[in-house]
N, CA, C and O atoms as a GROMACS GRO file, in nm:
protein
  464
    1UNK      N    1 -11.525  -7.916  -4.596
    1UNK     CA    2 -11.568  -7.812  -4.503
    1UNK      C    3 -11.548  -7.676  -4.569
    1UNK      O    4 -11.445  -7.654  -4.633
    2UNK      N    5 -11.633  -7.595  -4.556
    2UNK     CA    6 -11.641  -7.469  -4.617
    2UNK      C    7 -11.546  -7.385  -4.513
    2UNK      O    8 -11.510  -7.436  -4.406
    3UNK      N    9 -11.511  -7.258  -4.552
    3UNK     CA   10 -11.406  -7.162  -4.504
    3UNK      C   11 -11.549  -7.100  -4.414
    3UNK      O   12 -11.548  -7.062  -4.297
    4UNK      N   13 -11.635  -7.101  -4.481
    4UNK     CA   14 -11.736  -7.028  -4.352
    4UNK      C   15 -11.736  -7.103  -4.239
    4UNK      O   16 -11.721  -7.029  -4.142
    5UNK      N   17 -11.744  -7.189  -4.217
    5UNK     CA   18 -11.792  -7.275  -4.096
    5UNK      C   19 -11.721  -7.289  -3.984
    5UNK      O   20 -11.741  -7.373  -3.896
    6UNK      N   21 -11.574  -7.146  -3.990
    6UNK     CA   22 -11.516  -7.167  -3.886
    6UNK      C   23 -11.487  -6.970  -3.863
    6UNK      O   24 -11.458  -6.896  -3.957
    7UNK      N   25 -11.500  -6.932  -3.747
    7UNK     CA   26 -11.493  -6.860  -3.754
    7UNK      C   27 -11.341  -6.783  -3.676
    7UNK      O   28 -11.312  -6.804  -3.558
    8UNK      N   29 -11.275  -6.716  -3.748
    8UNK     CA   30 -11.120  -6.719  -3.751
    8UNK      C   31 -11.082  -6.601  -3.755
    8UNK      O   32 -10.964  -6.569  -3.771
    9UNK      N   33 -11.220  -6.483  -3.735
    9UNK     CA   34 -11.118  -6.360  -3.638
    9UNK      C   35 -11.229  -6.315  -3.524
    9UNK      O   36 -11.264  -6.198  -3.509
   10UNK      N   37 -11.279  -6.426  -3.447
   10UNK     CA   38 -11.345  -6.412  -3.344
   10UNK      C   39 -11.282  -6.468  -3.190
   10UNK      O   40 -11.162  -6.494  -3.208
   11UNK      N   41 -11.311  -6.488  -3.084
   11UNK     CA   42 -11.249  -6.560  -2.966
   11UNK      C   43 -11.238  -6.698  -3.028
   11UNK      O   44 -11.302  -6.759  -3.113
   12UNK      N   45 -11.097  -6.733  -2.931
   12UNK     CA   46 -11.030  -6.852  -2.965
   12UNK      C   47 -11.041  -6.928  -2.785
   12UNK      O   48 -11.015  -6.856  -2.689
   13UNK      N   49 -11.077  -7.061  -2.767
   13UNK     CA   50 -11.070  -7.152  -2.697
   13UNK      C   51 -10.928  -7.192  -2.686
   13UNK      O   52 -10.889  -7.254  -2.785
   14UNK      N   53 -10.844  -7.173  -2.599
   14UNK     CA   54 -10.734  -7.223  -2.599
   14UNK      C   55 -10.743  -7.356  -2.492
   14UNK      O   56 -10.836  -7.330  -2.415
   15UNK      N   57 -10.694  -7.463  -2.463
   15UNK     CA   58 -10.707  -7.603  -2.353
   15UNK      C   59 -10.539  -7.603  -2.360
   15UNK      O   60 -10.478  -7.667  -2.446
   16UNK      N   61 -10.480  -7.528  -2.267
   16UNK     CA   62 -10.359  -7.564  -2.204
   16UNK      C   63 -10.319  -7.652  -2.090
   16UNK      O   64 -10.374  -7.651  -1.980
   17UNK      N   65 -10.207  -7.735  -2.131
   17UNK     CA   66 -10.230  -7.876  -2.081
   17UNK      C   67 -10.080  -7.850  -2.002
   17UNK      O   68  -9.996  -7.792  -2.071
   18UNK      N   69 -10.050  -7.879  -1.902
   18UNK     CA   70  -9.895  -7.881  -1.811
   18UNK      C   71  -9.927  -8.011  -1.741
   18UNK      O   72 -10.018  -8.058  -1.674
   19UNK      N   73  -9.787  -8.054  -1.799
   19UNK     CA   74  -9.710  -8.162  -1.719
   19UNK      C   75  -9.652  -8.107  -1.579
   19UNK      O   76  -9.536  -8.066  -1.575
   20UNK      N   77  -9.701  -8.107  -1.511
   20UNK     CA   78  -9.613  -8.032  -1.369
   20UNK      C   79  -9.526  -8.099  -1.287
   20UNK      O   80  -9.577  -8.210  -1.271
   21UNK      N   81  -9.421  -8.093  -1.226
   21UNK     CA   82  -9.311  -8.185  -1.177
   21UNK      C   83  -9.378  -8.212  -1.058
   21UNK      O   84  -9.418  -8.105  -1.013
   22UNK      N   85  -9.412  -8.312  -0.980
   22UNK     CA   86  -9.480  -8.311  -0.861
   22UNK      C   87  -9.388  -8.238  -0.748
   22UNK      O   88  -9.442  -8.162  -0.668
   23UNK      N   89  -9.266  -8.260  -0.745
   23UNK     CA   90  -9.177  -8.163  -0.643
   23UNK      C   91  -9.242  -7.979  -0.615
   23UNK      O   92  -9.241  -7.905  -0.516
   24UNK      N   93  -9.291  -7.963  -0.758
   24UNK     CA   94  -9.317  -7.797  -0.791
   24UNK      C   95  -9.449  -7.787  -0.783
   24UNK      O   96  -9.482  -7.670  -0.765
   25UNK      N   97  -9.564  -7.881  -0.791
   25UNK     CA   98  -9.717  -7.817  -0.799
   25UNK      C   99  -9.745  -7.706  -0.720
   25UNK      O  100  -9.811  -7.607  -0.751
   26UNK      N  101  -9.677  -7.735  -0.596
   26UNK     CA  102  -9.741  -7.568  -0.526
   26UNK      C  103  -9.687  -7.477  -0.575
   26UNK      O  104  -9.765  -7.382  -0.581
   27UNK      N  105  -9.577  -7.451  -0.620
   27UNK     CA  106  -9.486  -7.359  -0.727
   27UNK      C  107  -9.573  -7.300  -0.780
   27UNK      O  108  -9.616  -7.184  -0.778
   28UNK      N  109  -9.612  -7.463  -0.865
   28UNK     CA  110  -9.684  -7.411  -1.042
   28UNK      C  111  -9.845  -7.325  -0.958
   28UNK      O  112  -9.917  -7.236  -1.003
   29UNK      N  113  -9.850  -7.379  -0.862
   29UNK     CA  114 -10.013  -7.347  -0.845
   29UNK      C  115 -10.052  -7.222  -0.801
   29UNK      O  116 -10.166  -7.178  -0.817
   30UNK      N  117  -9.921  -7.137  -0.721
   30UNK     CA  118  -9.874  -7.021  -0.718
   30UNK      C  119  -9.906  -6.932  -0.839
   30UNK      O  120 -10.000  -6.854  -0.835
   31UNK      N  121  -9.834  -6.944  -0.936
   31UNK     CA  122  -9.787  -6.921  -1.067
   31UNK      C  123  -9.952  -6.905  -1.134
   31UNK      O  124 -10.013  -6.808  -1.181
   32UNK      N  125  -9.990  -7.064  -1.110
   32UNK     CA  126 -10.087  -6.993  -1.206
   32UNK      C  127 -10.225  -6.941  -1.154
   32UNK      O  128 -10.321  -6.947  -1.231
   33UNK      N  129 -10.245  -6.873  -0.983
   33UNK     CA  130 -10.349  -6.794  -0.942
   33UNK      C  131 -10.319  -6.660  -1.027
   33UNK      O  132 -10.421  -6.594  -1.044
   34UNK      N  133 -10.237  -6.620  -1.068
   34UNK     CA  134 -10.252  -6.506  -1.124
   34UNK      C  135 -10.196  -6.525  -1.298
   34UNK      O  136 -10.126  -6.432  -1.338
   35UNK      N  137 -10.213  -6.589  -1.355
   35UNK     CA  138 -10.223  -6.584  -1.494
   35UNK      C  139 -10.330  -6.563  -1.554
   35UNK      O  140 -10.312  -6.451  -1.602
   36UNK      N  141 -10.465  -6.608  -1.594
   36UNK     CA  142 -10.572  -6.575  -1.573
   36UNK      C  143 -10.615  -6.429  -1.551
   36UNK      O  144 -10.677  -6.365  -1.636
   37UNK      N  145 -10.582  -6.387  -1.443
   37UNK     CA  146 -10.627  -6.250  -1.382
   37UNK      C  147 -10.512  -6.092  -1.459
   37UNK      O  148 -10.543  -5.974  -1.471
   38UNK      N  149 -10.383  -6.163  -1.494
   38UNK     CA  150 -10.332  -6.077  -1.541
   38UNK      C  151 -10.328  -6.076  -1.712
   38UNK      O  152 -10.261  -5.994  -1.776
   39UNK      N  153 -10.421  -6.194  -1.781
   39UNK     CA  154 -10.428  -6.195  -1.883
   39UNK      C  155 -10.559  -6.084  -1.951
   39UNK      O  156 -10.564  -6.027  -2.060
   40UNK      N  157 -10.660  -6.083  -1.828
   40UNK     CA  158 -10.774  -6.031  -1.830
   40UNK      C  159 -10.729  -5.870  -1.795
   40UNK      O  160 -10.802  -5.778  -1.832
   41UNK      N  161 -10.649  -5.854  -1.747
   41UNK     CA  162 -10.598  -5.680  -1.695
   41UNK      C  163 -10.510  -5.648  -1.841
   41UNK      O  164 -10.472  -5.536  -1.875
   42UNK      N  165 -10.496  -5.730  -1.890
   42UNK     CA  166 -10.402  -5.752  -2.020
   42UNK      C  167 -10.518  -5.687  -2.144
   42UNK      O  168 -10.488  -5.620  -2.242
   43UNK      N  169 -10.647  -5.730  -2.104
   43UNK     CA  170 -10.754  -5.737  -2.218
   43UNK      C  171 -10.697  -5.834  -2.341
   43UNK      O  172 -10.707  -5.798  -2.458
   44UNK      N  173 -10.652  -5.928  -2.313
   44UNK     CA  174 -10.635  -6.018  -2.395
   44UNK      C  175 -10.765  -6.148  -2.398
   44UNK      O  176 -10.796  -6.221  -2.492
   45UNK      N  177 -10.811  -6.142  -2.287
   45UNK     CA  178 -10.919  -6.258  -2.251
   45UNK      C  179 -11.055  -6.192  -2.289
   45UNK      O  180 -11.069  -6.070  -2.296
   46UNK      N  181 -11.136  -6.266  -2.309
   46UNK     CA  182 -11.310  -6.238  -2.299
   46UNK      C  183 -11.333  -6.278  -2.141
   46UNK      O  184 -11.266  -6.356  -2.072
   47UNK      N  185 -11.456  -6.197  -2.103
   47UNK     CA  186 -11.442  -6.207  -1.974
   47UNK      C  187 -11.540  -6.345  -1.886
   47UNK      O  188 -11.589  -6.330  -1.774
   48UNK      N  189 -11.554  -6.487  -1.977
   48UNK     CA  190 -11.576  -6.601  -1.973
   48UNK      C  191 -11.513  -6.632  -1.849
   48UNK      O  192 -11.397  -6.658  -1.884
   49UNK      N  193 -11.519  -6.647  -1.711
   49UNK     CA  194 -11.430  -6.728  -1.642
   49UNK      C  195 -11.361  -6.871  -1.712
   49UNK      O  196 -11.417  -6.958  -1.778
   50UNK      N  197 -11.210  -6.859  -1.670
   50UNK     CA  198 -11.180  -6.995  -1.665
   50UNK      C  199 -11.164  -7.088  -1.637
   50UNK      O  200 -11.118  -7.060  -1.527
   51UNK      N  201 -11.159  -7.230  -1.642
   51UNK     CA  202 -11.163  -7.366  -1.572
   51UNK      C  203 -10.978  -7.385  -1.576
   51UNK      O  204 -10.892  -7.394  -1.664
   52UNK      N  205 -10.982  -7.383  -1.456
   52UNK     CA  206 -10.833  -7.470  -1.393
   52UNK      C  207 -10.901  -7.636  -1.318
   52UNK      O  208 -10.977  -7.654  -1.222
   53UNK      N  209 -10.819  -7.755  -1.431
   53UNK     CA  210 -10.821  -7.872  -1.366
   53UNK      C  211 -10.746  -7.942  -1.291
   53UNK      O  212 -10.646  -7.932  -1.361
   54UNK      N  213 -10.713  -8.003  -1.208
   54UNK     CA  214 -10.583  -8.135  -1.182
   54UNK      C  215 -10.641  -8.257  -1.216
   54UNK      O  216 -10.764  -8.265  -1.211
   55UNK      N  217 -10.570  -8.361  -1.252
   55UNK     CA  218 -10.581  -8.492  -1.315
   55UNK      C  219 -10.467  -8.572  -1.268
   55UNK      O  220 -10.406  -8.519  -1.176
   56UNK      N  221 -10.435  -8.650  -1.295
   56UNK     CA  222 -10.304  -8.739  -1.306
   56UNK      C  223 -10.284  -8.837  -1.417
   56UNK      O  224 -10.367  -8.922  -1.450
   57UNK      N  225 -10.148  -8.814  -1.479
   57UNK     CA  226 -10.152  -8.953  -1.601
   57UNK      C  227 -10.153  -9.075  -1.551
   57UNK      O  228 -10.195  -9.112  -1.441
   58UNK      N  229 -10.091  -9.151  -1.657
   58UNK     CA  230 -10.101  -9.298  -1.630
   58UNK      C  231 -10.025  -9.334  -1.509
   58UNK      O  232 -10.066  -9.413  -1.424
   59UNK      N  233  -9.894  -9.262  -1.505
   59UNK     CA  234  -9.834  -9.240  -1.384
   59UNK      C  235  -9.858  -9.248  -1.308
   59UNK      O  236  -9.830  -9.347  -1.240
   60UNK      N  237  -9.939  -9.129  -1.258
   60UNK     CA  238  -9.954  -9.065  -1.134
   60UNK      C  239  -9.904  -8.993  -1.106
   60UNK      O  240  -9.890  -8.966  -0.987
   61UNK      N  241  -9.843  -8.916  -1.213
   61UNK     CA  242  -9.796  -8.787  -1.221
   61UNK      C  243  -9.905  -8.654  -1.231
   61UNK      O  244 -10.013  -8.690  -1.278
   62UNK      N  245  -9.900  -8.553  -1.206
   62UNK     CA  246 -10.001  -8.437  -1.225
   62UNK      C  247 -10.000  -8.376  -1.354
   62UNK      O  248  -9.897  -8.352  -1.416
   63UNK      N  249 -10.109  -8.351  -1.391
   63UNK     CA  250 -10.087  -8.249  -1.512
   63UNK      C  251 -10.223  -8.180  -1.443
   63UNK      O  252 -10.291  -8.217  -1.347
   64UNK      N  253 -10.234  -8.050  -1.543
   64UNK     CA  254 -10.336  -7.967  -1.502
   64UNK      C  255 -10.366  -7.906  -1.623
   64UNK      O  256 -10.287  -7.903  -1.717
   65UNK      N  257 -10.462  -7.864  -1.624
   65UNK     CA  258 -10.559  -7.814  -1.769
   65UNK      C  259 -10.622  -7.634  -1.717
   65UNK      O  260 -10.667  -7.588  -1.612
   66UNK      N  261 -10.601  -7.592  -1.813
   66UNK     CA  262 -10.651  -7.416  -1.838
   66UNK      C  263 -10.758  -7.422  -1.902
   66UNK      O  264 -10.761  -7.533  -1.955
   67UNK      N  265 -10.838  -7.370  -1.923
   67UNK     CA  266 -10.921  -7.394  -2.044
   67UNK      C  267 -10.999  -7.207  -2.031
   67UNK      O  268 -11.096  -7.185  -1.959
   68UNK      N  269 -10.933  -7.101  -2.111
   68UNK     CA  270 -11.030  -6.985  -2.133
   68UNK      C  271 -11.006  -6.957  -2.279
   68UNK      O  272 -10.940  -7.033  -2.350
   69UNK      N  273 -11.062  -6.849  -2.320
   69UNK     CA  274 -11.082  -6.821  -2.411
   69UNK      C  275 -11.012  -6.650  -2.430
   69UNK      O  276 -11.028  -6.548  -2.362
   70UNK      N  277 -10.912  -6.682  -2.582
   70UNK     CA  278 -10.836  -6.525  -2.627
   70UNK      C  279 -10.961  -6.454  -2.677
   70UNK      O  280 -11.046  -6.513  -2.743
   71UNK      N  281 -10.972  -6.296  -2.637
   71UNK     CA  282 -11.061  -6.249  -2.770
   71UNK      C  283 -11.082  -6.239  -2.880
   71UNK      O  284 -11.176  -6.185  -2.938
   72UNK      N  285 -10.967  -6.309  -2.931
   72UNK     CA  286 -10.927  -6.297  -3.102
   72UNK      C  287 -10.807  -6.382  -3.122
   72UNK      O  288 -10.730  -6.422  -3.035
   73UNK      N  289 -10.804  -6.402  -3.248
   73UNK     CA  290 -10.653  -6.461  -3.284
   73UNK      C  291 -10.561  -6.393  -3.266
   73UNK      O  292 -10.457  -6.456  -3.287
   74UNK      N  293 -10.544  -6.279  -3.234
   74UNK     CA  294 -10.403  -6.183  -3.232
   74UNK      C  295 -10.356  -6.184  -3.107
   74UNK      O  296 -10.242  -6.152  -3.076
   75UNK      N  297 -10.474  -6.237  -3.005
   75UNK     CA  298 -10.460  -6.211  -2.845
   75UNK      C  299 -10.323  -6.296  -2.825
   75UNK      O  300 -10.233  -6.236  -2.767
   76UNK      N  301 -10.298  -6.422  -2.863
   76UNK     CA  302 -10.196  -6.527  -2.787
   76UNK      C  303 -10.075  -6.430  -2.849
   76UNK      O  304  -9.981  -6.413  -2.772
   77UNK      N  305 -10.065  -6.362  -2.984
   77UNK     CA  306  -9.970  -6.311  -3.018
   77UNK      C  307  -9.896  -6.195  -2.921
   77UNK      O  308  -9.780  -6.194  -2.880
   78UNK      N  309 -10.003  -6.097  -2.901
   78UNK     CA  310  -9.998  -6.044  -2.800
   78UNK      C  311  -9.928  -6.070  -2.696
   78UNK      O  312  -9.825  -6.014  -2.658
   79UNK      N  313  -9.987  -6.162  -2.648
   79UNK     CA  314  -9.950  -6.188  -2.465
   79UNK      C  315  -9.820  -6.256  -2.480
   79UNK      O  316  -9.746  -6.276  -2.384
   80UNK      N  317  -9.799  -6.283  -2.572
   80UNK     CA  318  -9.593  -6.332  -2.605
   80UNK      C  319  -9.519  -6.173  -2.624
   80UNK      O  320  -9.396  -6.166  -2.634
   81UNK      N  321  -9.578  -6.090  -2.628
   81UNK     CA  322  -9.482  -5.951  -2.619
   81UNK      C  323  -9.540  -5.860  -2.524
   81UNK      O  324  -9.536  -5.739  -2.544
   82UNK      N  325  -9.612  -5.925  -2.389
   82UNK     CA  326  -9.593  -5.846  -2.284
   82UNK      C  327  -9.570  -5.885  -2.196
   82UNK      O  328  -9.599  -5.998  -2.157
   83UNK      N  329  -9.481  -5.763  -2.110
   83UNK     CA  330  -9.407  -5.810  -2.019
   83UNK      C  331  -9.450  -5.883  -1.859
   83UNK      O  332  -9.374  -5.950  -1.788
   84UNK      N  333  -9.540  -5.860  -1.841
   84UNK     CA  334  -9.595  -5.950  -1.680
   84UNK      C  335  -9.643  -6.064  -1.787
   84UNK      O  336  -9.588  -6.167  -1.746
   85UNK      N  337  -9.706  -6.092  -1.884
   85UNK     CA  338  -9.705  -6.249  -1.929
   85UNK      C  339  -9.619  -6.345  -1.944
   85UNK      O  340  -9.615  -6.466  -1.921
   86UNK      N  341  -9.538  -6.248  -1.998
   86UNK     CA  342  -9.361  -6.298  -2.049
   86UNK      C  343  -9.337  -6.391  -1.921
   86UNK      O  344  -9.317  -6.513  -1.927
   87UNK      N  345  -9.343  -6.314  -1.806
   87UNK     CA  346  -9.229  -6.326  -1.684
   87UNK      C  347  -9.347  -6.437  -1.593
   87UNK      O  348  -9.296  -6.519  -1.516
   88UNK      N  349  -9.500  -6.433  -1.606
   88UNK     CA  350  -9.552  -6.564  -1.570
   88UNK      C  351  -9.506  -6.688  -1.666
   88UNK      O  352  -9.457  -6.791  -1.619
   89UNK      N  353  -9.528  -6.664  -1.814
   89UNK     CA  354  -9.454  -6.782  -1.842
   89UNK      C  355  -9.335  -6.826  -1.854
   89UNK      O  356  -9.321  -6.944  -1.889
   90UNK      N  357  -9.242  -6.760  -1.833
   90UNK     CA  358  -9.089  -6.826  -1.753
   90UNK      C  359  -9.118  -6.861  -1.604
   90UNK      O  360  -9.067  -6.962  -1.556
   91UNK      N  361  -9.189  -6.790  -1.540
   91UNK     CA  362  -9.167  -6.915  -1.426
   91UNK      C  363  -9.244  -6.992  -1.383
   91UNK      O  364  -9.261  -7.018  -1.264
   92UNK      N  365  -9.341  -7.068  -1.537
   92UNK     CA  366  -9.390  -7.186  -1.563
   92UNK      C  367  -9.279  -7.264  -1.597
   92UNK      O  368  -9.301  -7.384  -1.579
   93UNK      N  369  -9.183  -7.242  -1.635
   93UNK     CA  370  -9.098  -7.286  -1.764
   93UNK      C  371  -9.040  -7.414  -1.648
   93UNK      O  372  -9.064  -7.524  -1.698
   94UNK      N  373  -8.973  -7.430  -1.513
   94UNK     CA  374  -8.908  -7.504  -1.458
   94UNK      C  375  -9.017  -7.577  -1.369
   94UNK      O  376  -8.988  -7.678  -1.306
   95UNK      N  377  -9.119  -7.533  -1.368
   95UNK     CA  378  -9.249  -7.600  -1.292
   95UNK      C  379  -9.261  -7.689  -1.401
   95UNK      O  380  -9.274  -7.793  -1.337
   96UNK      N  381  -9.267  -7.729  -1.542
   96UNK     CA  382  -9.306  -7.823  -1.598
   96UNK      C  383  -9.266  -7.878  -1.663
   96UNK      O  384  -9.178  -7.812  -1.718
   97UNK      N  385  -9.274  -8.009  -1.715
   97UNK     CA  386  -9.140  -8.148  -1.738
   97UNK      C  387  -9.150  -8.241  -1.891
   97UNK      O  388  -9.242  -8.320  -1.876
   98UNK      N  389  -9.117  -8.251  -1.965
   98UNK     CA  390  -9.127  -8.344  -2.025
   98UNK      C  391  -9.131  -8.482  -2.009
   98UNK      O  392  -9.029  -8.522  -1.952
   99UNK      N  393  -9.220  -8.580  -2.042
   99UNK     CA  394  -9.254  -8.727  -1.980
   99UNK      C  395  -9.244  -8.811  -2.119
   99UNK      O  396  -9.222  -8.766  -2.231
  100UNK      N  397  -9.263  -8.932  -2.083
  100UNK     CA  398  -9.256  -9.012  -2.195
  100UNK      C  399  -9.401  -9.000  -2.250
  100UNK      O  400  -9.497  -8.943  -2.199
  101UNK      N  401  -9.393  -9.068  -2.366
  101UNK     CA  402  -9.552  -9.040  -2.436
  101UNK      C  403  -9.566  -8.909  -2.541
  101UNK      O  404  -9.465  -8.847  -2.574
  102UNK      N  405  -9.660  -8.882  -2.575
  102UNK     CA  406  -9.672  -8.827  -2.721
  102UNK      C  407  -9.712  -8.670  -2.675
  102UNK      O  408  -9.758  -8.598  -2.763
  103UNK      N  409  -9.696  -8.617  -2.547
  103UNK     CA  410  -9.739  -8.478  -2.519
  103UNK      C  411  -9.594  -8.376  -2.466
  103UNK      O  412  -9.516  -8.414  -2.379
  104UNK      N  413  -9.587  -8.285  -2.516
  104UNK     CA  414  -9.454  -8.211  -2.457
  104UNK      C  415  -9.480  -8.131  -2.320
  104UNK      O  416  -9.598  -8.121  -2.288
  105UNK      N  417  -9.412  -8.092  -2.262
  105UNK     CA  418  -9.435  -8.037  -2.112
  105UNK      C  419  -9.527  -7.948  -2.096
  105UNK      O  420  -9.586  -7.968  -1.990
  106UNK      N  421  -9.569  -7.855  -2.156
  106UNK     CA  422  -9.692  -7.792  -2.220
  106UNK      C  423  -9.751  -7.773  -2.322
  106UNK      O  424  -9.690  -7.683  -2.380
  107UNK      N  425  -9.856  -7.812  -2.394
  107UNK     CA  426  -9.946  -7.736  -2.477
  107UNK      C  427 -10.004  -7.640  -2.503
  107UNK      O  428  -9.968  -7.558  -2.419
  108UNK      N  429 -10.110  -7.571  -2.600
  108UNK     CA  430 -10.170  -7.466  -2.605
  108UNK      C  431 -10.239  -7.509  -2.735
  108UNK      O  432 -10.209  -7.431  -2.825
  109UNK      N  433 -10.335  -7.624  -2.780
  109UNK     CA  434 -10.368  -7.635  -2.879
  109UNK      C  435 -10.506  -7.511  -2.862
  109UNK      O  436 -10.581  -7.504  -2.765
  110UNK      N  437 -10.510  -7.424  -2.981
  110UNK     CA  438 -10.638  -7.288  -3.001
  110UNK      C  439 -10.754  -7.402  -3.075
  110UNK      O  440 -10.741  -7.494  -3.155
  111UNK      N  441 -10.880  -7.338  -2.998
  111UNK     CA  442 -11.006  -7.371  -3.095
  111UNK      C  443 -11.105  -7.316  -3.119
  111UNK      O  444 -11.159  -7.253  -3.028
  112UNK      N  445 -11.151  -7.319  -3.220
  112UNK     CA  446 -11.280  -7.204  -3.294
  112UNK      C  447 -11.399  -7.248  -3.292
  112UNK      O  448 -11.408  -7.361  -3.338
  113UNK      N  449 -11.485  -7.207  -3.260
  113UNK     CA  450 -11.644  -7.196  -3.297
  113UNK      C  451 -11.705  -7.243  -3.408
  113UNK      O  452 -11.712  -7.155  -3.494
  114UNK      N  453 -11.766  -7.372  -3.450
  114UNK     CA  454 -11.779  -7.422  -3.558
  114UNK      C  455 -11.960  -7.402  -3.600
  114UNK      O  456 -12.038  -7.471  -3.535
  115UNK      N  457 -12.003  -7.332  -3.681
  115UNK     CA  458 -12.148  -7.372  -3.652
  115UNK      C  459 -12.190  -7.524  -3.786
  115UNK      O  460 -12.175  -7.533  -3.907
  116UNK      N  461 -12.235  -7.601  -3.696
  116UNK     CA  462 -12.329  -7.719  -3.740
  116UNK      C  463 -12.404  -7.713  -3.859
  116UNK      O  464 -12.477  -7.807  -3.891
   0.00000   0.00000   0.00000
């Protein structure tokens, strides 16, 4: 694969994945009506709406999926040194759990724009 074919200082696709404790979903669901909205007042986001999912694992436990997009690679850096992001993601931090299986209590795998 060539270094062109990915483009790596443009918007980034982030698919954030939470394990949520079922005791806390309304917590977490609290929590995250305004992440989204304060990421975008942040100008860290492109103004793409984002997809919030619920699912359940094998369990029947909840997890839930984010799926927007940073304007750039520097954006996630960003939003780890400001302060209303900071303080939404700490009080994600007890809304979500580690489970057995190969995923940790949250993710944030980033993805780029590939052209064909």
């Amino acid at each position: 694969m060539s270094d062109d074919t990915v483009n790596v200082t443009g918007p980034e696709v982030v698919i954030c994945r939470f394990q949520v404790r079922a005791d806390r979903e309304d917590d977490f669901r609290d929590v995250m009506k305004g992440h989204w909205p304060a990421l975008r007042e942040a100008g860290l986001v492109t103004d793409a709406a984002p997809q919030q999912l619920r699912g359940l694992d094998n369990d029947g436990k909840p997890i839930w999926i984010e799926i927007f997009t940073w304007k750039d690679g520097a954006a996630a850096g960003a939003a780890h040194a400001h302060p209303v992001i900071s303080k939404i993601w700490a009080a994600m931090d007890p809304l979500v759990e580690d489970r057995d299986g190969p995923h940790r209590k949250w993710e944030f795998p980033h993805y780029q724009s590939v052209d064909l």
